[in-house]
C-alpha positions as CSV (number, residue, x, y, z in Angstrom):
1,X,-252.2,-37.0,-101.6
2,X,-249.1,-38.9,-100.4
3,X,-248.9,-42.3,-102.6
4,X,-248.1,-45.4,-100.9
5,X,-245.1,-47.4,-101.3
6,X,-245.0,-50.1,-103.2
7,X,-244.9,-53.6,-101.1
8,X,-241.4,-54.9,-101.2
9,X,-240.9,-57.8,-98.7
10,X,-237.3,-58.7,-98.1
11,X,-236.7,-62.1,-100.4
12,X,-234.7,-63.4,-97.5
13,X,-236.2,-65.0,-94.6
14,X,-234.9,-63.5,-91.0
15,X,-231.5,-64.5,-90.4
16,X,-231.1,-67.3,-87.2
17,X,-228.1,-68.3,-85.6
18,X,-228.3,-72.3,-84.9
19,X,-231.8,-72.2,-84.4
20,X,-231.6,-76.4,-84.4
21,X,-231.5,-78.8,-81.7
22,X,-231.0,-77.6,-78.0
23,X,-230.7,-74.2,-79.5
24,X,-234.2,-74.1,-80.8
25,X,-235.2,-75.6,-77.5
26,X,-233.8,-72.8,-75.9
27,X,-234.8,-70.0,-78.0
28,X,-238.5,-71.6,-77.2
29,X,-237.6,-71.3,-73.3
30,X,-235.9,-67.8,-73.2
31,X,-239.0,-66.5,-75.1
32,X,-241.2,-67.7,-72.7
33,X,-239.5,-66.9,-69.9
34,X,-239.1,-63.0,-70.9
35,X,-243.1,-63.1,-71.9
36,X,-243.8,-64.9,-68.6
37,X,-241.7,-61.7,-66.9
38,X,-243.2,-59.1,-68.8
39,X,-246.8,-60.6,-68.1
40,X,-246.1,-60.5,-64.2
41,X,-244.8,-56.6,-64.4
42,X,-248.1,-56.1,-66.3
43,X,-250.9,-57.6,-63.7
44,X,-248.1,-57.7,-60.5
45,X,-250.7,-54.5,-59.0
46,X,-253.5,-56.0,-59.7
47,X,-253.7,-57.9,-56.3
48,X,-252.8,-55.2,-54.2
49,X,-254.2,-51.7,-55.5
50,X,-255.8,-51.8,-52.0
51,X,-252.5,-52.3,-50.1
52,X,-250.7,-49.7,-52.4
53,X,-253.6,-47.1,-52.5
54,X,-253.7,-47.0,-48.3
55,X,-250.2,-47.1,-47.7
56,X,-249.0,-44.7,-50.1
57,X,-252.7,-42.6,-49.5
58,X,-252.7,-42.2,-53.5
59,X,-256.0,-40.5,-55.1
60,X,-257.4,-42.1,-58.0
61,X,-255.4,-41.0,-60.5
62,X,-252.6,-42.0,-59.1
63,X,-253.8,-45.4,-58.4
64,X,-254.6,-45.4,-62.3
65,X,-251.1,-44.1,-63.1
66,X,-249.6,-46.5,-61.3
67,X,-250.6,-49.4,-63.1
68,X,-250.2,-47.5,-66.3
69,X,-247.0,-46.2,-65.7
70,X,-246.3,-49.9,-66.7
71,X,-248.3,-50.2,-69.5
72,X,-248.0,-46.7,-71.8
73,X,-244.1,-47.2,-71.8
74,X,-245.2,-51.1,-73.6
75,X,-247.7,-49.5,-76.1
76,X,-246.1,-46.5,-77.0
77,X,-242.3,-48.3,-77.9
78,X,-243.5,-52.0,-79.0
79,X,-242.7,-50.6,-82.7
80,X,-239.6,-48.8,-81.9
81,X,-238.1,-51.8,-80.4
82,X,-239.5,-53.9,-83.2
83,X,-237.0,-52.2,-85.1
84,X,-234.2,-52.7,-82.6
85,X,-234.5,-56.5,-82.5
86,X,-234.8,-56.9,-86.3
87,X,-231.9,-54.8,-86.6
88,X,-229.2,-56.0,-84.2
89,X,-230.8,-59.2,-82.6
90,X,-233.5,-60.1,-80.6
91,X,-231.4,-62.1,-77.9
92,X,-229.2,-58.8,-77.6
93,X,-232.8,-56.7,-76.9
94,X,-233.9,-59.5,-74.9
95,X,-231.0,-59.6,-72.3
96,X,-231.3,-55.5,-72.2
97,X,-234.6,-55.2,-71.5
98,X,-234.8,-58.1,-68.6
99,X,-231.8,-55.8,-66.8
100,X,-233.3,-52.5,-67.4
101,X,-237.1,-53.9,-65.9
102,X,-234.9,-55.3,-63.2
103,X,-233.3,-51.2,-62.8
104,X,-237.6,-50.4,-62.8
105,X,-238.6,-53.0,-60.4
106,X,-235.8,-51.9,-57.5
107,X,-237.2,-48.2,-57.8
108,X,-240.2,-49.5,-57.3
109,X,-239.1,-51.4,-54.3
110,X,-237.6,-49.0,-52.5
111,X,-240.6,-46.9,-52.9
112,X,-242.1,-44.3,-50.1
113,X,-244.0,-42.3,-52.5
114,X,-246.7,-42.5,-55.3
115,X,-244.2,-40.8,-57.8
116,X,-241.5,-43.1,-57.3
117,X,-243.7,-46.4,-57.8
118,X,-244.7,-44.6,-60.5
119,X,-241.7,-43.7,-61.8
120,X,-240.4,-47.5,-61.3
121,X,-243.3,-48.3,-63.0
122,X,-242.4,-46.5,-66.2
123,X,-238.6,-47.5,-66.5
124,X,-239.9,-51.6,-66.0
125,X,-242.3,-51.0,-68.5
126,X,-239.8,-49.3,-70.7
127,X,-238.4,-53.2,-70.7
128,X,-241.6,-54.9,-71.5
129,X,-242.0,-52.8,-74.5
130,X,-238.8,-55.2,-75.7
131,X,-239.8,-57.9,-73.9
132,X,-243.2,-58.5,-75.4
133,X,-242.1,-58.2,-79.3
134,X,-238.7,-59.5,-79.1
135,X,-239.7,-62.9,-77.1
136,X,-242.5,-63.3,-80.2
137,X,-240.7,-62.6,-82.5
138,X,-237.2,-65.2,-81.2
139,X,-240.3,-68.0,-81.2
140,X,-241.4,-67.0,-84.9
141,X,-238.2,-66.9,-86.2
142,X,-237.3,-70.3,-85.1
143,X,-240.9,-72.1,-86.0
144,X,-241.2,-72.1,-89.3
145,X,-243.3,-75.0,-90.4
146,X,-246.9,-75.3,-89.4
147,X,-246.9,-77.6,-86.7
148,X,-243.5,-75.2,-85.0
149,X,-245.8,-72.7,-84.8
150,X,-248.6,-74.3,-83.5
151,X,-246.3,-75.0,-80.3
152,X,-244.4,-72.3,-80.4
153,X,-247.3,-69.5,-80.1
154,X,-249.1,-72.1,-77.7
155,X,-246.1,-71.9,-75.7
156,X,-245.8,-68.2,-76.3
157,X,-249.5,-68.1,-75.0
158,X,-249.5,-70.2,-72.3
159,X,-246.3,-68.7,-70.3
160,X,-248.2,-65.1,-70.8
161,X,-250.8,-66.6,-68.7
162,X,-248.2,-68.2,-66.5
163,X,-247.3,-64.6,-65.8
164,X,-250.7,-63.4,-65.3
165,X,-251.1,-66.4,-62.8
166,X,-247.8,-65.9,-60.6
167,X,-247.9,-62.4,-60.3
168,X,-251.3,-62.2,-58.1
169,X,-249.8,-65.4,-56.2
170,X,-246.9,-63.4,-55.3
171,X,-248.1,-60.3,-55.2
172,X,-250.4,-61.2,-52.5
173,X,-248.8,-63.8,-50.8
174,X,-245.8,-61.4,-49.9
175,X,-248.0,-58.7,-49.0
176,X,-249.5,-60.5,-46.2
177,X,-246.2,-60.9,-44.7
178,X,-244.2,-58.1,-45.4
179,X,-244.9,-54.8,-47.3
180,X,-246.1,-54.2,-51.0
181,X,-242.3,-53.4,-52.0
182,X,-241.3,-56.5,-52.0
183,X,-243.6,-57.9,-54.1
184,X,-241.6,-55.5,-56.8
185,X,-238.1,-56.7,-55.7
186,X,-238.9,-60.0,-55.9
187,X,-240.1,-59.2,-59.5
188,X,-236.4,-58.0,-59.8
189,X,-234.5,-60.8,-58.9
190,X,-236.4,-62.6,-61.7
191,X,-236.1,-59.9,-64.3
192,X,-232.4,-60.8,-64.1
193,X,-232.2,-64.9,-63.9
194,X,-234.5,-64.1,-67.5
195,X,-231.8,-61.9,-68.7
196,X,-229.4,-64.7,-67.3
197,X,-231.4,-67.7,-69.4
198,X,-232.0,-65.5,-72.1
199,X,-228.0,-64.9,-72.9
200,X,-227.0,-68.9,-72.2
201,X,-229.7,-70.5,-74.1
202,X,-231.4,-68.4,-76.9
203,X,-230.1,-68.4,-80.6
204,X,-229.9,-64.5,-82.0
205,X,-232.3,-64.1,-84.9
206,X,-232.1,-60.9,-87.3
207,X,-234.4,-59.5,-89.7
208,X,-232.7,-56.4,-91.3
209,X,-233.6,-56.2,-94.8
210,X,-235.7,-52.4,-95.3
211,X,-235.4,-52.2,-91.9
212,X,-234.0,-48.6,-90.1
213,X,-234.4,-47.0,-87.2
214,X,-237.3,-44.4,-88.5
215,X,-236.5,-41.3,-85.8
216,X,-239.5,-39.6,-87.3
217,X,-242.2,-42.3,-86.9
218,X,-240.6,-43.4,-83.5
219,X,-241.3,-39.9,-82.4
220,X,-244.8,-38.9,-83.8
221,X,-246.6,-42.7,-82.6
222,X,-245.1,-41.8,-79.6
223,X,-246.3,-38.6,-79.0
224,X,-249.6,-39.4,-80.2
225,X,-250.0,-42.3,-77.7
226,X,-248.6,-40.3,-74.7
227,X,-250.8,-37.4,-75.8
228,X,-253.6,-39.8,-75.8
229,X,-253.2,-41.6,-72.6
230,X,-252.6,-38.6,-70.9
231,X,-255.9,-37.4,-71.7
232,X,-258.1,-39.8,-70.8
233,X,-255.6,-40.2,-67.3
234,X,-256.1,-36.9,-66.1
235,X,-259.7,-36.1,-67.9
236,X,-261.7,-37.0,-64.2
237,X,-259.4,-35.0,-62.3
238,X,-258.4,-31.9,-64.4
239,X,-261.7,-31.6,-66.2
240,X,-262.9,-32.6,-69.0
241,X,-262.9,-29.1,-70.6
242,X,-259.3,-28.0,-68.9
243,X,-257.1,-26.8,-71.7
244,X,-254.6,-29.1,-70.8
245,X,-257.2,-32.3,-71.3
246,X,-258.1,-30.9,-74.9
247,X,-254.5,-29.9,-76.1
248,X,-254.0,-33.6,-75.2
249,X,-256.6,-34.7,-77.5
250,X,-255.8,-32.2,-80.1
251,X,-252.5,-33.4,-80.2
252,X,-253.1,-36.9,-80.4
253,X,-254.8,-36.2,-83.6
254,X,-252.1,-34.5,-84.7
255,X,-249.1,-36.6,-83.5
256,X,-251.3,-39.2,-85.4
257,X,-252.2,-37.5,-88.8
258,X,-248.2,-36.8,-88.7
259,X,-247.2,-40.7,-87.9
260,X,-249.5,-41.7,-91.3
261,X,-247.6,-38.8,-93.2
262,X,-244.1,-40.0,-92.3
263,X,-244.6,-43.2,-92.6
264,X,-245.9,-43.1,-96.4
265,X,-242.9,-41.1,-97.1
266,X,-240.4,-43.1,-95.7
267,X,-238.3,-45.5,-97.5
268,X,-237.8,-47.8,-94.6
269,X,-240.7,-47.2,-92.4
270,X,-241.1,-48.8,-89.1
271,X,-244.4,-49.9,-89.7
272,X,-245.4,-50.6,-93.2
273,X,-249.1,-49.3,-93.6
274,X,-249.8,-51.3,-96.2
275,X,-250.2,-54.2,-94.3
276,X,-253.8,-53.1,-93.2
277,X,-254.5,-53.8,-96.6
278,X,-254.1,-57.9,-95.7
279,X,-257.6,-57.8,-93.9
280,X,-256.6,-60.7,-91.3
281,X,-254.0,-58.2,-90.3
282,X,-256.0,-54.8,-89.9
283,X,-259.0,-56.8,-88.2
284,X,-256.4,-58.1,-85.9
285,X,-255.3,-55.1,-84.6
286,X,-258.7,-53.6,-84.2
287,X,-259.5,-56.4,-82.2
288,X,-256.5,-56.4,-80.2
289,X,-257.5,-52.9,-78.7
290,X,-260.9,-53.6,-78.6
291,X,-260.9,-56.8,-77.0
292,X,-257.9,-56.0,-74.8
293,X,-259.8,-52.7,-72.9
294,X,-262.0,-55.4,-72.6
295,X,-260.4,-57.5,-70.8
296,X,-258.0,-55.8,-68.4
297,X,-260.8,-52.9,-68.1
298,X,-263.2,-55.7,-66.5
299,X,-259.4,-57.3,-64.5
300,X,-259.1,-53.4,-63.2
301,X,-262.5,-53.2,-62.4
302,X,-262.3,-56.5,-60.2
303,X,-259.4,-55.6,-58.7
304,X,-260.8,-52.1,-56.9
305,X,-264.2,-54.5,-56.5
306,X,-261.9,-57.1,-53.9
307,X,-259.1,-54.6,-52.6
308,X,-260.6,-51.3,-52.5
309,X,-264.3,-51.4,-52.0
310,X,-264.5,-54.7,-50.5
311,X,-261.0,-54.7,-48.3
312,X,-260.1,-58.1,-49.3
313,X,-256.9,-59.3,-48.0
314,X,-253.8,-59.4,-50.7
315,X,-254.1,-63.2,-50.4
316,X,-258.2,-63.3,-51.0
317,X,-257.6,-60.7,-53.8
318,X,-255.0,-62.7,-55.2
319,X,-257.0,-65.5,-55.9
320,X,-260.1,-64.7,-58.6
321,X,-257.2,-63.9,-60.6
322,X,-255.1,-66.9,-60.2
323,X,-258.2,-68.9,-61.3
324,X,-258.7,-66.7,-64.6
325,X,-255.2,-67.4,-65.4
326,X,-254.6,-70.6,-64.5
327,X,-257.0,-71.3,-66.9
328,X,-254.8,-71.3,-70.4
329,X,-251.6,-73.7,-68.7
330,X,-254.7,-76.4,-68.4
331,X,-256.1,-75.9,-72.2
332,X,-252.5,-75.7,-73.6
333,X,-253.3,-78.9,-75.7
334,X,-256.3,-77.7,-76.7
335,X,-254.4,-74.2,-78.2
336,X,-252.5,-76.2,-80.3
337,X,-255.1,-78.6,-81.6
338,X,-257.2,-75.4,-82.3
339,X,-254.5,-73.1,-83.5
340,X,-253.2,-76.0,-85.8
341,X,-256.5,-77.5,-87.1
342,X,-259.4,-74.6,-86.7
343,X,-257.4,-71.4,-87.1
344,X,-258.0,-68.2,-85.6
345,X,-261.0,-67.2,-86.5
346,X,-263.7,-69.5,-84.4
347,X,-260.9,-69.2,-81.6
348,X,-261.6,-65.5,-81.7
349,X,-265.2,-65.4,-82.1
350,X,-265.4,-67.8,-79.1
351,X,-263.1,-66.1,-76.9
352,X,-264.1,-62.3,-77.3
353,X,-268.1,-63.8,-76.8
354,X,-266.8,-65.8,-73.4
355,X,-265.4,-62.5,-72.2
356,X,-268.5,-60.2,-72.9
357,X,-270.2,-62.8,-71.4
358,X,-267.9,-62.7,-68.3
359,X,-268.3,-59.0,-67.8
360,X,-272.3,-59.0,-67.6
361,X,-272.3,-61.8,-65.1
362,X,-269.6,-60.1,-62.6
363,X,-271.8,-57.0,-63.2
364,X,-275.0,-59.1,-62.1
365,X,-273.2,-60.1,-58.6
366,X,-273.7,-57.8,-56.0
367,X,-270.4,-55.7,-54.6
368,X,-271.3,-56.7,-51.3
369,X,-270.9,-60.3,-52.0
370,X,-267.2,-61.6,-50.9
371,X,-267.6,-65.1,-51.0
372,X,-265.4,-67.0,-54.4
373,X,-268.1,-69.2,-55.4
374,X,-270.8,-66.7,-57.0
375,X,-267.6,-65.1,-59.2
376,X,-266.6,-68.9,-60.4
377,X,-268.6,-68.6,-63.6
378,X,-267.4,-65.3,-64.4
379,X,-263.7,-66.3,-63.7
380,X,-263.4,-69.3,-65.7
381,X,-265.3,-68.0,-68.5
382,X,-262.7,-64.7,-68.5
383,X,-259.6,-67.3,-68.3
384,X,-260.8,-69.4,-71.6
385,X,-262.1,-66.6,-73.3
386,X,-258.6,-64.8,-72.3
387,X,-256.2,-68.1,-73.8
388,X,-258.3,-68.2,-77.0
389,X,-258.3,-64.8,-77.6
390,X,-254.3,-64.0,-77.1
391,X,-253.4,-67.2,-78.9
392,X,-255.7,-66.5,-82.0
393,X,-254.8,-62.7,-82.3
394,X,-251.1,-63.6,-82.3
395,X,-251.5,-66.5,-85.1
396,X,-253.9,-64.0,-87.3
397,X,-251.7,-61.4,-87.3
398,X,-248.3,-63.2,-87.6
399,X,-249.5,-65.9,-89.6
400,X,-250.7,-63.2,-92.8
401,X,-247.2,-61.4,-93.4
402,X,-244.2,-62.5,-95.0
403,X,-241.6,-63.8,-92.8
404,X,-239.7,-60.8,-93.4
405,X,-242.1,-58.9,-91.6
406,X,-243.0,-61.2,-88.8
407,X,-241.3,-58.7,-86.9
408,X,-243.1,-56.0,-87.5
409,X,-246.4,-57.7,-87.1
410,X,-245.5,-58.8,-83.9
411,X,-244.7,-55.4,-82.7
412,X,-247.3,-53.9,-84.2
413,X,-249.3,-56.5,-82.2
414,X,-248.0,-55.6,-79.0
415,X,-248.4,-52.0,-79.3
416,X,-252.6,-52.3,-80.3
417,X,-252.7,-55.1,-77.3
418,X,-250.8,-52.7,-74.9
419,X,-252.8,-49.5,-76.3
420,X,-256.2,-51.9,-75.5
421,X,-254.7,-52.9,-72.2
422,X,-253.4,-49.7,-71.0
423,X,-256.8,-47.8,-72.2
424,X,-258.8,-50.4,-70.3
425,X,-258.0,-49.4,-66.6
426,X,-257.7,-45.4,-67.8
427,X,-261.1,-45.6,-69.2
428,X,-262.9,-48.1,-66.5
429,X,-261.5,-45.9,-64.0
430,X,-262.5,-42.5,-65.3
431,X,-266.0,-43.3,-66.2
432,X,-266.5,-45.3,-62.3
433,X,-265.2,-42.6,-60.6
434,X,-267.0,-39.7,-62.7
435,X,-270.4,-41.7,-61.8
436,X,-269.1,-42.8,-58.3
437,X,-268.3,-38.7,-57.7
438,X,-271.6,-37.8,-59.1
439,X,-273.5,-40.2,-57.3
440,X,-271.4,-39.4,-54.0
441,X,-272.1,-35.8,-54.3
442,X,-275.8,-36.1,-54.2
443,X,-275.8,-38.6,-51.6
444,X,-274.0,-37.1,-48.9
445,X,-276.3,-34.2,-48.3
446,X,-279.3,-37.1,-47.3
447,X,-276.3,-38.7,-44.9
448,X,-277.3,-36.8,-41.3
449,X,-274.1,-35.5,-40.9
450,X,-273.0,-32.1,-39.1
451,X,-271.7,-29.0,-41.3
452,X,-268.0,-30.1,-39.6
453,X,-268.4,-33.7,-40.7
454,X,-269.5,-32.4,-44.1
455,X,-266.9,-30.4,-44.7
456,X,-264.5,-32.7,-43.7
457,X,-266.3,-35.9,-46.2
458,X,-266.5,-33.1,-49.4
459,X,-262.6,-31.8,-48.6
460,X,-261.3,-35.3,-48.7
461,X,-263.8,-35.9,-51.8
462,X,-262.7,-32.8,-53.5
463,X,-258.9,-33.9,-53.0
464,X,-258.8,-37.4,-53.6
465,X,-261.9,-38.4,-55.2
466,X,-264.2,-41.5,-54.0
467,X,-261.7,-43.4,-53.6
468,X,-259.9,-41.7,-51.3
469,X,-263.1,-41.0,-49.2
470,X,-263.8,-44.7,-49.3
471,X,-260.8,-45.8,-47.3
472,X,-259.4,-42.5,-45.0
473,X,-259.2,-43.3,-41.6
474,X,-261.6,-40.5,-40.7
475,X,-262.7,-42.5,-37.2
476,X,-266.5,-42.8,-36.1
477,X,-267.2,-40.5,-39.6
478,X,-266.1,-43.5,-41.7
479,X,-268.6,-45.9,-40.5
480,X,-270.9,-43.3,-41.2
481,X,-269.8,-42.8,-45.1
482,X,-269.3,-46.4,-45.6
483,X,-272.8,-47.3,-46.7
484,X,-272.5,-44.2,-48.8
485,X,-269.2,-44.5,-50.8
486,X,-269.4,-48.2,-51.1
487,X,-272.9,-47.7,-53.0
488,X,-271.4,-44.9,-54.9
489,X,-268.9,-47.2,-56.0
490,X,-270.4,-50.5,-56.9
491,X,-272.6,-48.4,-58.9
492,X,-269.7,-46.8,-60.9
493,X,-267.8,-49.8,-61.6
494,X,-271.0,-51.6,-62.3
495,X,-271.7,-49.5,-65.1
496,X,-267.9,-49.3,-66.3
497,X,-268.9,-53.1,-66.5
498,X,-271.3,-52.2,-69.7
499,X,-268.7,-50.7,-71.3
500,X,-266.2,-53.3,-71.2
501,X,-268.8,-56.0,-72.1
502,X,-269.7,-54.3,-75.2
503,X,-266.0,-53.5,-76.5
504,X,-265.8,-57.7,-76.1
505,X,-269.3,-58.2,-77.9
506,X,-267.6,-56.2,-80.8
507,X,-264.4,-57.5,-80.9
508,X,-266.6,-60.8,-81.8
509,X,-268.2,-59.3,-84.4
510,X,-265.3,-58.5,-86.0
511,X,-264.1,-61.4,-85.7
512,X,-266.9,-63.4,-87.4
513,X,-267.1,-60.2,-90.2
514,X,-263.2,-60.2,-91.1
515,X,-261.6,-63.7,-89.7
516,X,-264.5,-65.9,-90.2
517,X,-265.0,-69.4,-89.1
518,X,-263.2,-71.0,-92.1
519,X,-260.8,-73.6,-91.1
520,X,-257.2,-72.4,-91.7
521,X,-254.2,-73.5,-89.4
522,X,-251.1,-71.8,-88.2
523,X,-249.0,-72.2,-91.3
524,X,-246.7,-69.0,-92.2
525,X,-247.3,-67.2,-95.2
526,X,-244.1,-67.6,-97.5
527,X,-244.6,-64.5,-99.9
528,X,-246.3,-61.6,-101.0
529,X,-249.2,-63.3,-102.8
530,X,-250.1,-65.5,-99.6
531,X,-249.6,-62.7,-97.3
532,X,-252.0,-60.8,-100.2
């Protein structure tokens, strides 16, 4: 048995570079700015999966990939550039990552293929693996008494949801003038005003002290998460059983087992394990995954609802999720009042129960309805159930570490929030379209049609799953399977619905368990014994 290391926090507080005046100001803005950017690369596809999925004909993996591509580089780097930032300056990783996401977003752009949005994808979301733990941490760094922070992670909060809003605005708006490419080089152009603002404004904030760039721990998390995602990815297409699908899972356990090893040898790990002792912290993080494939499983399940089963226009898409996140801009008072006076806790317990909440009732309205006002219950319970929920998990896991640390706990935070949010559309779109394929399989034999038309629904079935079936021009055969794969559909994504209802109902309970609904504000922890 490997002992742990003994706790150590650094004595001295991270190092800021005239964090005072306009300079704080600034630090505040660029911080926001690069979260807002981030949060737009992160839901920009959201809007348009229909557009992309019939003009680039991509199966349903691919359609999954392509929104993942995004979000694997975020959760499997969010420590690794952690380190970076604490090591030689978060304005420094900042300004790199908003110019390499605008390097992802013109691949993207100039996109004719599935592999190279997909590979545009990756390198943007290779930038908002910096871009979510380094803006964080700037804000923390510079906040240090407990009303700072109470505006600062409001502020943090509020311009990720500010992201969330504009990217289906423009996302869909452009589309329904022009093609889905530019909807990604518009993302550009914005990627590098943020890396522009982020150089002229923000103060550069260190936090080196037992801090080093721990190759061995980079490499096993990351193996294990890829291993991981890759799995669950490819499981409905390669087969469950397929040796490739189980050497994935195998490995993950392994890569995993490793990471724990490494870590509890190293002098300077990159994420100190013992700060799952600190039960705030380790409930934190189980609710960020939890509650996060939540979410963005029932977002990715609405999205293929509107633009791919219902044919929604880009605009029409676009709008159920400008209303969930224009939600938190409105309530940005109310964040700080809470996160100040109430603390996480009741925040948490109300949010993940407004989400579960959210899930059942967009499960209860029929597919075939495409009108806005039966989903207006479900989308504004999502969006306040969304800003309490990202708010509180940032304070509860920042807020319980020394400041020292803060980095690390706001990297570890991104990387449980972007495993939860990168698992949600893998797994909502693997179980939909295993029950959709099922379902589709059975029902096509009672659909009249000839052996030719048979043959011709199961090929495109067998090649490019339901989805692909769904929305292939296949002339007077397509009215025919309509009825059929819509059916098939609804009732896989219907019952993905369950699934993402109950991860919410238990991030709650977890929350009530481990937080509780004491009253405790946003105030920093100042040593070991608080954090303790």
């Amino acid at each position: 048995m490997v002992a742990t290391p003994a706790y150590d926090p650094p004595t001295a507080s991270p190092g800021v570079a005239h964090a005072t005046g306009q300079r704080h100001t600034g630090t505040i803005l660029a911080g926001c700015l690069a979260v807002c950017l981030a949060q737009i690369g992160l839901v920009l596809p959201a809007a348009i999966n229909g557009v992309i999925q019939r003009s680039l004909q991509a199966s349903g993996s691919e359609l999954t990939w392509i929104s993942d591509a995004f979000l694997v580089p975020a959760a499997v780097l969010a420590l690794t550039f952690g380190v970076v930032g604490d090591l030689y300056g978060r304005k420094k990783l900042l300004v790199g990552a908003s110019l390499l996401a605008a390097i992802g977003y013109l691949v993207s752009a100039t996109s004719g293929s599935a592999v190279q949005l997909i590979t545009g994808q990756a390198i943007s979301g290779i930038g908002a693996a910096a871009l979510f733990p380094a803006s964080l941490t700037m804000i923390t760094a510079v906040t240090t008494t407990p009303a700072e922070r109470a505006r600062g992670l409001a502020s943090w909060t509020t311009a990720l949801s500010l992201g969330a809003l504009v990217a289906p605005l423009l996302s869909g708006g452009i589309v329904e003038h022009a093609s889905f490419q530019w909807a990604f080089g518009v993302t550009g152009v914005i990627a590098v005003v943020t890396a522009g603002a982020a150089w002229l404004l923000a103060a550069e904030s260190t936090a080196p002290q037992g801090r080093s760039l721990d190759r061995p721990g980079q490499i096993t998390i990351a193996l294990a998460m890829l291993s991981l995602l890759y799995g669950i990815i490819q499981g409905p297409s390669d087969g469950w059983g397929s040796a490739p699908i189980v050497l994935s899972f195998a490995g993950f356990v392994l890569f995993l087992a490793a990471f724990v090893v490494v870590e509890n040898r190293s002098a300077a790990p990159m994420l100190r394990l013992e700060l799952f002792r600190i039960r705030a912290f380790a409930a934190s993080a189980a609710m960020a995954v939890i509650g996060m494939f939540g979410f963005l499983g029932g977002a990715y399940d609405l999205s293929i609802r509107l633009g791919v089963i219902q044919h929604q226009s880009p605009f029409r898409a676009a709008v159920p999720f400008v209303i969930i996140q224009g939600i938190t801009p409105f309530i940005w008072p109310l964040l700080v009042r809470l996160l100040h006076r109430v603390g996480p806790g009741p925040m948490l317990v109300t949010g993940f129960v407004s989400l579960a909440t959210a899930q059942l009732w967009l499960r209860a309205v029929p597919v075939r309805e495409t009108g806005l006002v039966p989903l207006l219950g479900p989308l504004v319970l999502n969006g306040l159930g969304f800003g309490l929920v990202v708010a509180a998990l940032t304070a509860a896991a920042v807020n319980v570490v020394p400041p020292g640390l803060t980095g690390m706990a706001g990297a570890t935070t991104s990387l449980v929030r972007d495993l939860g949010q990168t698992l949600g559309p893998a797994v909502v779109g693997a179980v939909a379209l295993g029950m959709a394929a099922s379902r589709l399989t059975g029902s096509l034999a009672d659909a009249g049609l000839t052996p030719k038309e048979h043959g011709i629904a199961d090929a495109v079935l067998n090649a490019g799953g339901p989805l692909a079936l769904h929305t292939a021009d296949l002339g007077p055969l397509s009215a025919k399977l309509a009825p059929f794969t819509t059916d098939a559909l609804a009732h896989g994504y219907n019952n993905a619905l369950l699934l993402t209802a109950a991860a919410c109902a238990t991030a709650a309970v977890i929350a009530a368990v481990f937080v509780g609904f004491r009253s405790a504000g946003t105030a920093p922890v100042a040593n070991e014994e608080k954090a303790a």
